[in-house]
N, C-alpha and C positions, 0 to 999 in steps of 0.2 A: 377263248381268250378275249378279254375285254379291252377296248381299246381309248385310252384318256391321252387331254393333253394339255399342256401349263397352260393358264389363266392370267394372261398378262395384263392387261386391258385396264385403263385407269377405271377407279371404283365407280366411275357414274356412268361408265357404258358398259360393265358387269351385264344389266340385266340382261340387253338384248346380246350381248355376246354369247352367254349363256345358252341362251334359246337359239343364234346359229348353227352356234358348236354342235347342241345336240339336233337339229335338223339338217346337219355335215353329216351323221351317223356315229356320233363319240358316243361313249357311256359313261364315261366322266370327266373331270377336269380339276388339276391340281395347282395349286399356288404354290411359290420358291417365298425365300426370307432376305428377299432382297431391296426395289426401292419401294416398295410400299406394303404395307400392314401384309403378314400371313391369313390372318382368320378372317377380316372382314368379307373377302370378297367371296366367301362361300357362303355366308349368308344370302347374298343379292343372289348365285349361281340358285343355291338351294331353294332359292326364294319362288325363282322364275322358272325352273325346267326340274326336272328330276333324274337331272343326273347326279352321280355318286362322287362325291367333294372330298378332296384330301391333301393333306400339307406336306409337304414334298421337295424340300421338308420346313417344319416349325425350327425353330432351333432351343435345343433344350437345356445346354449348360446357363445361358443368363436369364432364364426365367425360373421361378419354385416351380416344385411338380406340382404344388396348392392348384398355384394359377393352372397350370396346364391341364390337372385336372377337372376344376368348374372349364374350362374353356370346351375339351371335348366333351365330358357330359353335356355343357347345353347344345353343342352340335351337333350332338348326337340324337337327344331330342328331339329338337327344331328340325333334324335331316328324317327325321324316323327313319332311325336308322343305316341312312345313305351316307357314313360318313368316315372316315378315317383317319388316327391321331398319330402321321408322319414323324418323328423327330429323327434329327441330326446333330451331331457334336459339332462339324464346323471346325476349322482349323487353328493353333493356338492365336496367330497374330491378328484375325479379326474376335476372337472370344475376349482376352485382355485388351485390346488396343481399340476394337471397333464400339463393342460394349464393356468394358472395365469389367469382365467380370473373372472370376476364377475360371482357371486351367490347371488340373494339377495330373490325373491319371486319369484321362476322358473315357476310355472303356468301361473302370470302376467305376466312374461316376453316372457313366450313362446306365449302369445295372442296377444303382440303385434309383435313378429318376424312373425308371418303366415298373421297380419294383412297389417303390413308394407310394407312385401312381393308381396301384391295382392295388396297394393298402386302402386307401382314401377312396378307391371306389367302391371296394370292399363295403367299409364302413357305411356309405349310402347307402346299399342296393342291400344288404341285408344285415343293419347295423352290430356288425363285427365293429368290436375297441380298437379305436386306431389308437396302434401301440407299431410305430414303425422307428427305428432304431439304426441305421446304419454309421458308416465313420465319415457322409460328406450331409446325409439329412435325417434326422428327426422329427416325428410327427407323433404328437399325442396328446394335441387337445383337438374334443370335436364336437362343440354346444349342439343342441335341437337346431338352437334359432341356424347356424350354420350350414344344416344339412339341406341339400337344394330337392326339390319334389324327384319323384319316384320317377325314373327311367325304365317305360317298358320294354324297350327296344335293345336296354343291357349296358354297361358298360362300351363305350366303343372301343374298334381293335387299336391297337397300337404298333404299325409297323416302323422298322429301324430302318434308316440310311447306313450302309455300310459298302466299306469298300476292301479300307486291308482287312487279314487273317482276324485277328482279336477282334475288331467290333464284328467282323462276318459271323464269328463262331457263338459272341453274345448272340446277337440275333435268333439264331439259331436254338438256342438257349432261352431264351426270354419273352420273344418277341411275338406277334402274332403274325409278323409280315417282314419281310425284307426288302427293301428299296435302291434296285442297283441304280449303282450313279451313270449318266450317262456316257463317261469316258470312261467307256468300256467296252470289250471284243466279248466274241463268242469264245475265245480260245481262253481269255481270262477270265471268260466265266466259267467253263469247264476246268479248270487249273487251280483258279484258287476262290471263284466264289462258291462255287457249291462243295467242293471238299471242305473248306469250311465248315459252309453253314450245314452239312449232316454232319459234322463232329459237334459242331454245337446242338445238333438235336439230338444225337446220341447221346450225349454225356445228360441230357436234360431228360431223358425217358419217352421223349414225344416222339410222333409221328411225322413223316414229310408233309401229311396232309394237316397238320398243324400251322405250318408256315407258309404264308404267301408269297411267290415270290413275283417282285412288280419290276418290269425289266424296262428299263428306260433307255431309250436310243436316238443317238442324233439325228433328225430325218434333213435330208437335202435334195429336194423334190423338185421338180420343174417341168415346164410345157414347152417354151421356146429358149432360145438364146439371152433374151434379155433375164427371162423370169432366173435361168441357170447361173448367170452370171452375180447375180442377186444371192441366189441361194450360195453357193461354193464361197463367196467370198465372205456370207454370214459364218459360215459351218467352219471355214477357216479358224477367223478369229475365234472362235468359239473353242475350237479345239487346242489352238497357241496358248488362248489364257489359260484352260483347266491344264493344258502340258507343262506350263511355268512353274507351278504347283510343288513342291518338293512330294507332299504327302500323298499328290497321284502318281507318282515315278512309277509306281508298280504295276502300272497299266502298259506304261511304257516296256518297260523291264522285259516284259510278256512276250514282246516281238523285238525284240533286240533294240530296241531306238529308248535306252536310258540317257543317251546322252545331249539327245534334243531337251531335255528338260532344265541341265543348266544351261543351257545354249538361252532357252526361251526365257527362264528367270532372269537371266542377265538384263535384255529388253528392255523387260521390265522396270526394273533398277535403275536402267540410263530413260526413264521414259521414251523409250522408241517402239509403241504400241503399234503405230502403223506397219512397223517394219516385220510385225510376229507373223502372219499369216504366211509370209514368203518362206517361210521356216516350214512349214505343214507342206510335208511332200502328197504327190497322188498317192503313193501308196500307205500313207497316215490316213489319208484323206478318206477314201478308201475302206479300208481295213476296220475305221470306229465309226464313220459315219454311213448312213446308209443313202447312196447317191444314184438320181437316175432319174425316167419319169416313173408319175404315182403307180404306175401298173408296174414298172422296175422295181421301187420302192417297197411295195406292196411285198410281190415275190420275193426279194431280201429279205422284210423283216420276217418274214412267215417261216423263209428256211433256217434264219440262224433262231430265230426264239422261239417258237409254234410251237414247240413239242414238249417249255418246261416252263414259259412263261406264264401266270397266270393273268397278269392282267401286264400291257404294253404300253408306254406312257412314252410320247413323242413329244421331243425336244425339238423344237425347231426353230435357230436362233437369228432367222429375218423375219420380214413383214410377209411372211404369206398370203396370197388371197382363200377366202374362206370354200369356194368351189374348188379351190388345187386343193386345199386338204380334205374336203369331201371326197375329193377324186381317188386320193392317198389309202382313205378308210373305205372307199371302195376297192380297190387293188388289195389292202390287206383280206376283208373279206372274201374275196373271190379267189384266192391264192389258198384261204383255210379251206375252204371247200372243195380244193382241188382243180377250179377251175383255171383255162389256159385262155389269154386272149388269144381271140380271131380261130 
């Protein structure tokens, strides 16, 4: 199980971050689509260490597959190979409201952006006619002068974000990878992301070992009192905002607390952000967050995911110091191997 974790870090201290991360013991490191550019910082990451870079997600309803296509080819490239093309649909009111763009049936839409995608890569990599036709995009012009240099390392994969049933089951269907979202249990993930995502590979002909499945989990880690107080009160908020959510209700649903979600939207609504976290019980806390010290940590995340995760991607939403989460990716590792502290 490979173990990665977001890349937040403003773009001009990328490099050496980078080169931390991966002397922390990570193998790779993923960017979100939120206050700053998705792609660039995998450039600088790619640039500096060689760990394995991925978007996590890009967001793909307000961009063409065009773009997102040259985007992953050259980072595909430039990574040789070390790289992966994340997308996510993103929820209707920041798709129209945040970027102005279309929302109409984001499951169908997202089936033809990964389709489209692997048309136009297609056309690159072994100049198949790009003749791609669906009812939200069209593609079929594709000069010389536009075709970009010869990718030895292949088209890159392209794993989905998914959470409810329909985009799980695309996934499944489509995808090369699946990107669990961090608000989320082991109980929903046995319940309804993997029954999903095998009927979406059932019905597609493939194999399990077709899809990747990248398990992402809130980590809330600490050494003493102060660093704890720090971390729970991050993980808090973190979990109030994704619970506010209408369209992650089904996480909630899972353990009977659907009805913290309009409780927390409301919050929201009346701006009383500070007030969300007191909402998030221990047993919320708990149950989707993985809480303790790194050697705690570690053993949690190894027993609920170790057996079906492929790669583990750590969410951690304070200012960690970079020896605690060294110490984290040591506990995970010592925990896959079986070993017991002391």
């Amino acid at each position: 199980m490979q173990i990665d974790i977001g890349l937040t870090t403003a773009l001009r201290l990328v490099p050496d971050r980078a080169r931390e991360l991966r002397e922390a013991g990570f193998d790779g490191v993923f960017t979100a689509e939120a206050a700053q550019d998705v792609f660039a910082p995998l450039v600088l990451a790619a640039e500096h260490s060689d760990l394995f870079c991925y978007t996590n997600i890009a967001l793909a309803l307000p961009r063409s597959p065009m773009l997102l296509a040259s985007t992953g080819w050259d980072l595909q490239r430039y990574t040789e190979g070390r790289m992966a093309l994340g997308l996510g649909s993103q929820i209707r009111p920041h798709i129209t409201k945040r970027y102005s763009a279309l929302w109409d049936r984001p499951v169908a839409q997202m089936r033809e952006v990964v389709e489209s995608i692997r048309a136009i890569h297609a056309c690159w990599s072994d100049g198949t006619p790009l003749d791609y036709r669906g009812e939200f995009y069209t593609f079929t012009l594709m000069t010389p002068m536009f075709v970009p240099e010869a990718n030895p390392w292949g088209a890159p994969p392209i794993w989905l974000a998914a959470l409810g049933p329909m985009m799980t089951r695309l996934a499944g269907t489509v995808a090369d990878g699946i990107l669990v979202h961090p608000f989320s249990t082991r109980r929903f993930l046995d319940q309804v992301t993997r029954p999903n995502l095998a009927e979406g590979i059932r019905r597609a002909g493939r194999s399990d070992d077709d899809v990747n499945l990248v398990v992402n989990a809130i980590v809330c880690a600490y050494r003493d009192d102060a660093e704890r107080e720090q971390a729970i009160r991050g993980a808090r908020f973190n979990l109030a905002f994704y619970g506010s959510t209408p369209a992650y209700r089904v996480t909630l649903e899972a353990h009977g607390w659907e009805d913290l979600q309009p409780q927390l939207n409301q919050l929201t609504k009346e701006g009383r952000w500070d007030d969300m976290p007191s909402v998030i019980t221990d047993e919320v806390l708990h149950t989707i967050a993985v809480v303790g010290s790194p050697a705690e940590v570690g053993d949690q995340l190894v027993d609920r995911y170790g057996d079906v995760a492929d790669r583990l991607g750590l969410s951690v939403p304070y200012a960690a110091p970079t020896d605690l989460l060294a110490e984290v990716v040591e506990g995970i590792r010592r925990a896959s191997e079986g070993g017991q502290d002391g």
